[in-house]
Structures are given as C-alpha cells and as structure tokens.
C-alpha positions, 0 to 999 in steps of 0.5 A: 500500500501507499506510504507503508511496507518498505515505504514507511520510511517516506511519510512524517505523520499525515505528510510525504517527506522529501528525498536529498542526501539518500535520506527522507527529510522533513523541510524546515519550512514546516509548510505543506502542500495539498494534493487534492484527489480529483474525484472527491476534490478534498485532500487526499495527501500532503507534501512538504513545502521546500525551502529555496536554502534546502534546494542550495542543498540539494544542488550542492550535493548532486554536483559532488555525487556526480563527480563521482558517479561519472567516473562509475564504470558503465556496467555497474551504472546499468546494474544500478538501473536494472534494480531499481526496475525490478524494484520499481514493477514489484511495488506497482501495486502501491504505486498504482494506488497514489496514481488512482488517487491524487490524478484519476488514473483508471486502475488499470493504466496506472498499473500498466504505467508504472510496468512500462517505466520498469521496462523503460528505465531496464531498457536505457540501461541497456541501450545506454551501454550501446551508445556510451561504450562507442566513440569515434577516431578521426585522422587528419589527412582526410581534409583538405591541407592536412597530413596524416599527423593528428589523431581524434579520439571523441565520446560522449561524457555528461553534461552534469546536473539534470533537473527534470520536471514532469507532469501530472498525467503521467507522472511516473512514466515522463519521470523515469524517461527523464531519470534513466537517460540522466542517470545512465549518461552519468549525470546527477539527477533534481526532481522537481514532481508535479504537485498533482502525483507527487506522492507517485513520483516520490514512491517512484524515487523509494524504489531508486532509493533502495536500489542503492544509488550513491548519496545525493545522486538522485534528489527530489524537492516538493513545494510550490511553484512560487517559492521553489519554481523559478530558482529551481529553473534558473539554479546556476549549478542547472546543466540541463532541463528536461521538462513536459508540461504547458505553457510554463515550459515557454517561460522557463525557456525564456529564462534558460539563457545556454542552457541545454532544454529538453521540452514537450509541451503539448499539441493540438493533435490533428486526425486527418481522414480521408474518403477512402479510409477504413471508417471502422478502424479511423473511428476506434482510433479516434476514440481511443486517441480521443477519449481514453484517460478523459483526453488528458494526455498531449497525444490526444487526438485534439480535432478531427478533420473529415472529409465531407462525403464521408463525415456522416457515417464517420461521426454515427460509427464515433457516437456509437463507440462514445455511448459505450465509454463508462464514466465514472471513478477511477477505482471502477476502471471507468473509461472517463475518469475525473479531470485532474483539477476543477480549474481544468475542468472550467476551462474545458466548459469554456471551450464548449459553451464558446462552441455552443455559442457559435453554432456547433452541433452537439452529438451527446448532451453537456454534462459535469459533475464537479470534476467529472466530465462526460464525453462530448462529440462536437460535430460542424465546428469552424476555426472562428472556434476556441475548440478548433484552435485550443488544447482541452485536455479533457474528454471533449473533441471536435469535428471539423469538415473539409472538402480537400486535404489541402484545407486539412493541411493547412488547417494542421499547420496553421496550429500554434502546436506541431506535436503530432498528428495522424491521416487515415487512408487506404492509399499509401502514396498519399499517406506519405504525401500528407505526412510530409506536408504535416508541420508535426514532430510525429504523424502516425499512419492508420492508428492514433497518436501516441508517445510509445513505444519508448524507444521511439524518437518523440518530438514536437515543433513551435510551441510543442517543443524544443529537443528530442525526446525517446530514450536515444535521443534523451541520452544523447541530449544529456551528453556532450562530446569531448575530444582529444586530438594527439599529435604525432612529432614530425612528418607523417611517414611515407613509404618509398 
C-alpha cells in the first residue's frame, strides 16, 4: 500500500517527506502542500513545502555525487538501473494506488504505467551501454591541407546536473524517461514532481532509493511553484532541463539563457481522414486517441478533420463507440475518469459553451459533475472556434469538415502546436504525401497518436517543443562530446 511496507520510511505523520542526501527529510519550512484527489476534490495527501536554502542543498550535493558517479564504470551504472526496475514493477501495486488517487488514473493504466517505466528505465540501461561504450577516431589527412599527423579520439561524457520536471498525467512514466537517460549518461539527477502525483513520483524515487544509488545522486524537492519554481529553473549549478508540461515550459525557456532544454509541451493533435479510409478502424482510433484517460494526455487526438462525403457515417460509427465509454471513478476502471483539477475542468466548459455559442452541433448532451466530465462529440465546428484552435485536455473533441486535404493541411499547420498528428487512408502514396506536408514532430499512419513505444524518437515543433525526446535521443541530449586530438612529432611517414 501507499506510504507503508518498505515505504514507511517516506511519510512524517499525515505528510510525504522529501528525498536529498539518500535520506527522507522533513523541510524546515514546516509548510505543506495539498494534493487534492480529483474525484472527491478534498485532500487526499500532503507534501512538504521546500525551502529555496534546502534546494542550495540539494544542488550542492548532486554536483559532488556526480563527480563521482561519472567516473562509475558503465556496467555497474546499468546494474544500478536494472534494480531499481525490478524494484520499481514489484511495488506497482502501491504505486498504482497514489496514481488512482491524487490524478484519476483508471486502475488499470496506472498499473500498466508504472510496468512500462520498469521496462523503460531496464531498457536505457541497456541501450545506454550501446551508445556510451562507442566513440569515434578521426585522422587528419582526410581534409583538405592536412597530413596524416593528428589523431581524434571523441565520446560522449555528461553534461552534469539534470533537473527534470514532469507532469501530472503521467507522472511516473515522463519521470523515469527523464531519470534513466540522466542517470545512465552519468549525470546527477533534481526532481522537481508535479504537485498533482507527487506522492507517485516520490514512491517512484523509494524504489531508486533502495536500489542503492550513491548519496545525493538522485534528489527530489516538493513545494510550490512560487517559492521553489523559478530558482529551481534558473539554479546556476542547472546543466540541463528536461521538462513536459504547458505553457510554463515557454517561460522557463525564456529564462534558460545556454542552457541545454529538453521540452514537450503539448499539441493540438490533428486526425486527418480521408474518403477512402477504413471508417471502422479511423473511428476506434479516434476514440481511443480521443477519449481514453478523459483526453488528458498531449497525444490526444485534439480535432478531427473529415472529409465531407464521408463525415456522416464517420461521426454515427464515433457516437456509437462514445455511448459505450463508462464514466465514472477511477477505482471502477471507468473509461472517463475525473479531470485532474476543477480549474481544468472550467476551462474545458469554456471551450464548449464558446462552441455552443457559435453554432456547433452537439452529438451527446453537456454534462459535469464537479470534476467529472462526460464525453462530448462536437460535430460542424469552424476555426472562428476556441475548440478548433485550443488544447482541452479533457474528454471533449471536435469535428471539423473539409472538402480537400489541402484545407486539412493547412488547417494542421496553421496550429500554434506541431506535436503530432495522424491521416487515415487506404492509399499509401498519399499517406506519405500528407505526412510530409504535416508541420508535426510525429504523424502516425492508420492508428492514433501516441508517445510509445519508448524507444521511439518523440518530438514536437513551435510551441510543442524544443529537443528530442525517446530514450536515444534523451541520452544523447544529456551528453556532450569531448575530444582529444594527439599529435604525432614530425612528418607523417611515407613509404618509398
């Protein structure tokens, strides 16, 4: 369970301690912070409210640990994340429990989230030695000028301290996607947990914990955004930051100055179906891109972009799945579950009461109890639509009807998000065409958006992102190459 057995040692009284030093601590701040659960909206946790002199701390000590872990030899930094995978999948049931508890994750996928981070981190470790272990030699002469009298040697060394932030919807998963990378390469580690599925990403660092990671390596700090946000983001001692999240990640860039960014910060997810698709197999995508856990991830299929004559039958097979999702809470595996927080939950209303406003037609009725939101299909939807343009992450998803695929091109590109996108057809040579034309980091072909598998590369353009995500191109982002270039004495020699 949550909090007991082996993970006694995290909780002071009703209140989630924070980790630095390989130790659970108990801020000075003597503050807390709530965690609301999504489907009651009453406090289900608490976690400590860091200090800005506890993060000095924590900075100080992951830089000395990463001195040394750098000079850990691979294998044993493999080992190290081999155990705390194994460990990690063999409490996925008490880690499942916050999931459900603090961000509304139906039972079964939040079970399934903390297996795929096991596999995930068990699989960096892996694919990090593959990368690592190779370097590259270089000799001179194959440049113009030069003798064959210089002899490069170059491979890929860490950049430092890492500071991740991930967000709520998967909290465990875009922790460890972060975390293992990092970790591999033979950087420190700062984990700053979302305030919705802290108490999931803490029970996530128990088990790094008890894999025996070297003191101070590994830290995560709690607290609000406020106090700890912006130092944390601009710390001096910050090599790197990876971050997935909203808006927030704008301004974080803003104020990174050289630093090394690694960002995903959602999309607007544009499905593109044409006259000739399997409507079957577009609209079981549609909903499960669309619908599953209430909308709330940033591969979601955010709009639908149909073509005329076949917008009809695509939107009656949709509204027949929809009318099958359950709704309700997260313990019952409900389909729809609560949306994270009631402010999201208002701001989706927004969205549809402006489309209702101007004249979409809707295929199920408005309906909200408190957090909870039933699925809606918005039908006949234009761009002079909030909904057509801005991301709900709720269960709410609009159809807009094209007549040409130049006009659902367009409708893609013209998005502030580039993330990722998807086209249905049968016909190959215009799937590719699309695709090409489609300004996303991704565009998925026959099947809805999605993240995975996780060794996928993953990344977005414009306000979706910067850097790349996927767990090779992670490590790569969280190194750096040094080279070390011998000079030969004298005339290279020659033969005759």
């Amino acid at each position: 369970m949550a909090g007991k057995g082996v993970f006694k040692d995290m909780l002071d009284g009703e209140v989630y301690k924070y980790y630095a030093d390989g130790e659970w601590k108990r801020s000075s701040s003597g503050g807390t912070v709530n965690i609301l659960n999504p489907s009651t909206r009453k406090p289900q946790y608490k976690v400590q409210a860091c200090t800005q002199e506890e993060v000095n701390k924590v900075f100080d000590s992951a830089k000395a640990a990463q001195k040394l872990w750098a000079k850990t030899p691979l294998w044993k930094r493999a080992e190290a994340l081999h155990r705390a995978a194994a460990i990690l999948k063999e409490n996925k049931v008490a880690i499942a429990e916050a999931l459900v508890k603090e961000v509304a994750k139906p039972q079964k996928d939040a079970v399934t989230e903390v297996v795929r981070s096991g596999d995930l981190i068990s699989y960096t470790a892996e694919e990090g030695i593959r990368i690592l272990a190779e370097g590259k030699f270089l000799v001179s002469d194959s440049f113009p000028g030069n003798d064959r009298n210089k002899l490069c040697m170059s491979s890929k060394i860490p950049l430092g301290v890492v500071l991740a932030i991930p967000p709520f919807n998967y909290p465990v998963n875009l922790a460890v996607s972060k975390i293992g990378p990092a970790l591999i390469a033979g950087n420190a580690l700062v984990l700053k947990p979302p305030t919705q599925g802290a108490v999931s990403c803490l029970h996530m660092v128990h088990c790094f914990h008890l894999a025996g990671f070297p003191k101070g390596l590994i830290s995560a700090v709690t607290g609000k955004g406020s106090e700890i946000g912006d130092f944390l983001t601009m710390h001096p001692m910050v090599n790197c930051i990876s971050f997935t999240g909203g808006d927030t990640g704008i301004a974080i860039a803003r104020k990174a100055g050289m630093i090394p960014l690694q960002m995903e910060l959602g999309g607007k997810d544009a499905c593109i179906v044409l006259e000739d698709a399997d409507l079957d197999l577009a609209a079981s995508n549609i909903v499960k891109g669309g619908y599953s856990y209430s909308g709330q991830r940033c591969t979601a299929v955010k709009v639908v972009l149909a073509f005329e004559s076949i917008a009809d039958m695509l939107v009656a097979k949709v509204n027949a799945k929809v009318a099958k999702l359950t709704v309700g809470p997260p313990e019952e595996d409900s389909d729809i579950t609560p949306v994270v927080s009631e402010s999201s939950a208002n701001f989706i209303e927004g969205l549809v009461k402006d489309a209702k406003e101007k004249g979409a037609k809707f295929h199920q009725e408005w309906k909200r109890d408190g957090n909870l939101i039933w699925p809606v299909l918005i039908d006949h939807v234009r761009p002079d639509m909030r909904i057509a343009w801005e991301e709900p992450f709720g269960p709410v998803l609009p159809v807009i009807r094209i007549k040409t695929v130049e006009e659902g091109i367009h409708h893609c590109n013209a998005n502030n998000f580039g993330l990722q996108g998807c086209v249905f057809t049968k016909d190959i040579n215009k799937a590719i065409m699309i695709a090409d034309a489609m300004e996303t980091g991704t565009v998925q072909i026959n099947s809805a958006p999605a993240r995975g598998p996780d060794h996928f590369p993953f990344q977005g353009i414009r306000d979706s992102g910067v850097g790349s995500q996927g767990i090779t191109n992670s490590i790569n982002m969280m190194t750096k190459t040094k080279s070390t270039v011998i000079n030969l004495p004298g005339p290279s020699y020659q033969m005759g």
